[in-house]
N, C-alpha and C positions, 0 to 999 in steps of 0.2 A: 504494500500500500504506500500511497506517495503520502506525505506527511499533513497535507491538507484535508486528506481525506476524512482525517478525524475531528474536522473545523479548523475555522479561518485561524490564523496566525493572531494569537490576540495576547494582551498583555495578562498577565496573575495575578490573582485576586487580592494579593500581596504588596501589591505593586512593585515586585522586584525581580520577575523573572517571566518566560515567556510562554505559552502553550499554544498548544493547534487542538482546540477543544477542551477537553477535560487531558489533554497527555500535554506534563511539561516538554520544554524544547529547547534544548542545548544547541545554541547558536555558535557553528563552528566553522568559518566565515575564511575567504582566501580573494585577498585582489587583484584583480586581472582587467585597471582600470579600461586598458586598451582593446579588449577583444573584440572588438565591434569593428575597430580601422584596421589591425595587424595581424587577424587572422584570417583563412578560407573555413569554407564550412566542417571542412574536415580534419583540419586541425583544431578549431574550437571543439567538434566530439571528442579527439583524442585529450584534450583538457581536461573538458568535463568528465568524461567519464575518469579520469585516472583520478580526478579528485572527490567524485563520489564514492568510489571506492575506496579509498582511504579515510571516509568517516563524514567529509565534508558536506555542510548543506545549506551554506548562501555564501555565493559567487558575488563578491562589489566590483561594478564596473562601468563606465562613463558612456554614455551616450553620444555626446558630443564631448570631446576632450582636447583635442588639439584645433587646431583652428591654421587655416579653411578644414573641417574635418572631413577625410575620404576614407571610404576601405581600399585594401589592398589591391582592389581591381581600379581604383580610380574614382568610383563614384560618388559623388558627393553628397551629403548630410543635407544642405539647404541651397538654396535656388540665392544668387547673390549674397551668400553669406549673411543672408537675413533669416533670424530664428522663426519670422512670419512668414515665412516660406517653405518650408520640407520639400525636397525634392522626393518625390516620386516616380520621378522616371528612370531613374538613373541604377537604380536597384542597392543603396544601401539601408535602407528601411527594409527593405524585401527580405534582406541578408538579416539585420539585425534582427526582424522578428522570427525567423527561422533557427539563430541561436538560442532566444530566449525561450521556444518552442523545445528545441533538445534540453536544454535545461532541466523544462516541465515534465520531459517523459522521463528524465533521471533521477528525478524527485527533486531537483534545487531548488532551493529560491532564487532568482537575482536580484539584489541590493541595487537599485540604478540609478545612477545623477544624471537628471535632465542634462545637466549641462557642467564642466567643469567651474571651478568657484574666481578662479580668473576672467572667466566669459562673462562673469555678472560686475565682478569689481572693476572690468575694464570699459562697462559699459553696453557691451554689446549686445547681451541680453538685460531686456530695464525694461519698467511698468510698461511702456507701448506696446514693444514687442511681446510681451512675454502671454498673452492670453490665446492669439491664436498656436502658437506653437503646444502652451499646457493642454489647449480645444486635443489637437493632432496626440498628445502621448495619452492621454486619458482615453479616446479614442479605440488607440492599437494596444495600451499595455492595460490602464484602468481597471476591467473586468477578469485582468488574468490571474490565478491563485499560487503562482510560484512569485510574483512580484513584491517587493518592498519596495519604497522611494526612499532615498537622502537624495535632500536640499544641500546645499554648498558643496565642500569638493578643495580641499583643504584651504577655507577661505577663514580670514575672521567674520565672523556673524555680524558686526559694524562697519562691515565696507560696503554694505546695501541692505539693510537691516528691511526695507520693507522690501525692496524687491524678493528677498527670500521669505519672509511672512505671506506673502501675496502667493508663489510657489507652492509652500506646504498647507498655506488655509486650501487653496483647490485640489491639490494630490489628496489631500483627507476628507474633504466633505465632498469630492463626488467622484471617488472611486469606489470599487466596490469593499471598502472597507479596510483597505492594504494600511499597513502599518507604516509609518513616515518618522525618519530620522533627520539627522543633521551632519554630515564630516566637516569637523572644522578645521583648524592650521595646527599648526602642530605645538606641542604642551599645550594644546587648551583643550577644552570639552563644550559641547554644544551649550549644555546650561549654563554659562556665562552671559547667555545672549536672551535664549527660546525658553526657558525648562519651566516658565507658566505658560505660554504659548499652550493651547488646544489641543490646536495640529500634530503638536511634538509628542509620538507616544513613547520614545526611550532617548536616556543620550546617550550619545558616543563621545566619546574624547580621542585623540590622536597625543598618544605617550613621544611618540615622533623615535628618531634614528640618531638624538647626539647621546653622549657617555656626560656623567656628572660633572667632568671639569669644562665640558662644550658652551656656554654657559652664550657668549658670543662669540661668535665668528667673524663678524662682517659681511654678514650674504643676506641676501634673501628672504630668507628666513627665520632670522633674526626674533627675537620675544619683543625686544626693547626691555624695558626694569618691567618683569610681570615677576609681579609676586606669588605667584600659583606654579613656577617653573619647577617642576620636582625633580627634574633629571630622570635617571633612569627609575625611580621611585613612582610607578604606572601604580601601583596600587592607593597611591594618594588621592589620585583621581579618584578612583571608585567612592573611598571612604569619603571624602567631599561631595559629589555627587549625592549619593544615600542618603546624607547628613539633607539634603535640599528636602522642601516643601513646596507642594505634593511630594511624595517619593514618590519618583520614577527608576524606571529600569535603568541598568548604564553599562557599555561596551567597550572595551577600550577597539576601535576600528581601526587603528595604525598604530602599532607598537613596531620597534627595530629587524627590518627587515633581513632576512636569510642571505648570508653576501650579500650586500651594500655597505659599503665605507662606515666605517663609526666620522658622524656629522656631515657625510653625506659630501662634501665639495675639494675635499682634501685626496686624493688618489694616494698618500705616501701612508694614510692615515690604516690601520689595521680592519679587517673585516670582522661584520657582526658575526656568529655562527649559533650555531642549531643547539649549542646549549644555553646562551642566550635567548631567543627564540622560546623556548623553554620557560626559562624565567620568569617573561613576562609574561607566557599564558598562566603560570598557576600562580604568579602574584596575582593575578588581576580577577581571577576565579575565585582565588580563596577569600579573597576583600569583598567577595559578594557579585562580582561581575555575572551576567544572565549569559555567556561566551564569551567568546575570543573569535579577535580574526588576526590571523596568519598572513604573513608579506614575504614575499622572496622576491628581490631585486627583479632578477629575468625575463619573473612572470610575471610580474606586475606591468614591466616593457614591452612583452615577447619580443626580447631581443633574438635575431635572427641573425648570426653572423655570414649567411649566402643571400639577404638581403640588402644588410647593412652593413657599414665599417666602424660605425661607434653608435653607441649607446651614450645613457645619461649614467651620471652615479658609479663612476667606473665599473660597469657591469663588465666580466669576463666571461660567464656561461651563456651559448647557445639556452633557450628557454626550454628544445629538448632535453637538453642535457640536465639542465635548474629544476625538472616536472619530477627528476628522481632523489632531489637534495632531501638528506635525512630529518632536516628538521620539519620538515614538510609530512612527513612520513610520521613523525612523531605525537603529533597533537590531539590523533584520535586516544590515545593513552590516558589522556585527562579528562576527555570526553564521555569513555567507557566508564574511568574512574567514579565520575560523576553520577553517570545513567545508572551505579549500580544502586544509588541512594536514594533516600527522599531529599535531595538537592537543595529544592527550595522552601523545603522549612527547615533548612540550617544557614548557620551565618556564622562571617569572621569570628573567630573567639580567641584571638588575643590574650584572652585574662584568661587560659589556662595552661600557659608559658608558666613555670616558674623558677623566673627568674627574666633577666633580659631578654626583648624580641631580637634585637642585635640590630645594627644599623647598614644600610647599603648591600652588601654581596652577603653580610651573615647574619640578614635579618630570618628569622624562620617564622613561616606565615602557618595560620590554624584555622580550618575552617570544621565544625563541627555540627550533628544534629544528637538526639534522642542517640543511634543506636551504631556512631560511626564521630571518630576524630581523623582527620587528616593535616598532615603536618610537611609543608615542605620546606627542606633546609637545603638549600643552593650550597653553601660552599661546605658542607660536610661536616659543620662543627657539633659538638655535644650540644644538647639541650635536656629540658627535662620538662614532664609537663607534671601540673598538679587534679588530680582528678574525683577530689574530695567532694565534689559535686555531683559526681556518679555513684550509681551501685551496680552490683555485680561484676561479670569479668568480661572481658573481650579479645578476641586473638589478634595476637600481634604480626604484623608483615611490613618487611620492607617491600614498597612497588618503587622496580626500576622506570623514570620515566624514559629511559633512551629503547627499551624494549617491551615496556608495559607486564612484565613477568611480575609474580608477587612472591616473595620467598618468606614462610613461616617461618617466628622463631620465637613462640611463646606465647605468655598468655598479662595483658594488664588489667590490673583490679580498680574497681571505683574505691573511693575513701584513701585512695596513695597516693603517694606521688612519685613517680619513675622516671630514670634520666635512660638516655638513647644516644648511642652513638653509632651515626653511618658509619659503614666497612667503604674504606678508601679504595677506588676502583684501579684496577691495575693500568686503565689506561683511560683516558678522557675526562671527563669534570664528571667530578665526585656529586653532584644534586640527587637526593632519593626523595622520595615520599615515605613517613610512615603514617601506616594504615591501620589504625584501630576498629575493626568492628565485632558487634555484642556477639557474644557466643547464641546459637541456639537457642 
């Protein structure tokens, strides 16, 4: 059954996490902003399916992204480069709706920005434009049930604050009920701007791709003095988020991508990797996140090196090559993890560390219900937790997340308190999960 089939995508009654009906829904999300201009039809299946098979189940990807936007055969997105225009002759609508169709029979969702968040800060799409072009996606995608909308497209939410309100009030009140986010720039999160906004049914934040000393660079993408810059600290977001009124849901939608530079502009600069990657999905989980979505450089580009000679972000892998990167591989591990619980009526729990969470690389995150603690320690140090708040016993397991194995090694009693210490791996970064749940 495809995951709709059990009802529409809607938020929990909790307001922190996601269902398709009565069944929660683990949002485990991969960007692939470009698929629409840089791939053919049959390389978008070999995508999608290699990523549905590996656990995934919403594709984020741009509509119009680049500008003049074409597919790879040439055809163009809109008639003069005006968003009141769609070309329809030309066959990239034709194309795009037939990815978004493989999609639906693979069970995906796609996650889809009208437009990137540059095309609105640049002007080019703005209140004139913008109604016939919303008429035309509502249209072709509105009634479709693998669809999600995000407004912006790593933009800040005040470079056209109403053009994007204007955006998500129509994605939401007349589709057929599809759930509407927000991608903003990077260290921020949508609820900075929307998160009483209507329209807005979850945020997303973008942890982004620099390391804790990145802080400025001089590029781009720059903070300026934002006091909310957590560095690699993505679960800050969550906890801030949650903390808002209403609570809403919240995602971190761009954390440090798989290969891409640490800060993204610097080529001398060292690459992110797949244990990293890592990091931030089960910080951002264990803080309470309703998913995680996953980035790998390549495929975020589909860099093609028998099409092109360079890439952005010193990309080195063909995107064939990047579709078998391990850390890509890995994320359904936390996903499983997850699905084996009642998820979402547990939450961060913190306060049953005892002793220090640890700060940056040996912070160790706890996320906890009724009948299950899980604990991830990144850099492999001792900890201990106190459990004086439970009763009875529970078995104890280390889960590897590089291979999703669980290895017994005992039993923890409620009323104690037990210290842990990961087995240092003989080769790669030491991060485990332990995995407490009740006995029988």
């Amino acid at each position: 059954m495809k995951p709709w089939d059990y009802g529409k995508l809607r938020v929990s009654g909790n307001h922190r996490y996601l269902c398709t009906g009565d069944r929660p829904f683990f949002w485990l999300g991969d960007t692939a902003w470009l698929i629409f201009g840089k791939l053919t039809e049959k390389e978008a299946y070999t995508y999608l399916r290699n990523r549905k098979e590996k656990g995934y189940n919403v594709i984020q990807a741009t509509l119009i992204h680049e500008w003049p936007q074409k597919n790879i055969d040439g055809a163009h997105a809109l008639k003069n480069e005006d968003y009141a225009s769609p070309d329809l002759e030309g066959g990239y609508w034709q194309r795009t709706e037939r990815i978004v169709s493989m999609a639906e029979e693979l069970g995906l969702y796609m996650a889809l920005l009208p437009t990137w968040g540059g095309n609105v800060s640049s002007g080019r799409l703005n209140l004139e434009n913008a109604d016939p072009y919303l008429d035309f996606l509502l249209e072709r995608f509105g009634q479709r049930p693998n669809v999600i909308w995000l407004v912006g497209g790593d933009v800040k939410g005040d470079a056209a604050p109403e053009v994007f309100r204007h955006i998500g009030k129509r994605l939401k009140e007349e589709s057929c009920g599809q759930l509407v986010g927000f991608h903003p720039f990077g260290r921020t999160s949508s609820s900075l701007w929307f998160h009483e906004e209507p329209w807005l049914d979850f945020n997303m934040f973008q942890s982004g791709h620099r390391r804790y000393d990145q802080t400025t660079l001089g590029a781009w993408d720059d903070n300026g003095k934002n006091p909310d810059n957590y560095g690699e600290d993505n679960w800050r977001y969550v906890k801030r988020d949650l903390a808002r009124v209403p609570q809403k849901p919240t995602v971190d939608g761009e954390p440090s991508y798989e290969q891409i530079v640490q800060g993204l502009h610097d080529s001398s600069q060292p690459y992110w990797q797949s244990w990293d990657t890592r990091r931030y999905a089960y910080w951002s989980v264990f803080a309470g996140a309703f998913g995680h979505t996953f980035g790998d450089n390549a495929i975020m580009q589909f860099f093609n090196k028998e099409r092109e000679t360079k890439g952005a972000f010193s990309v080195w892998q063909d995107w064939r090559e990047a579709l078998h990167n391990i850390g890509a591989m890995q994320m359904a591990h936390l996903k499983n993890l997850m699905e084996s619980v009642d998820y979402q009526n547990g939450s961060a729990a913190q306060h049953l560390l005892a002793g220090e969470e640890g700060e940056k690389y040996d912070r160790i995150s706890v996320f906890a219900g009724e009948d299950y603690i899980f604990c991830y320690d990144y850099s492999g140090r001792p900890f201990a937790l106190d459990l004086t708040e439970y009763t009875g016993s529970f078995d104890a397991y280390w889960m590897d997340p590089v291979t999703g194995a669980y290895s017994y090694f005992g039993t923890a009693n409620g009323g104690e308190q037990a210290e842990y210490t990961p087995v240092k791996r003989l080769e790669g970064h030491s991060d485990w999960v332990l995995a407490l749940r009740r006995k029988a």
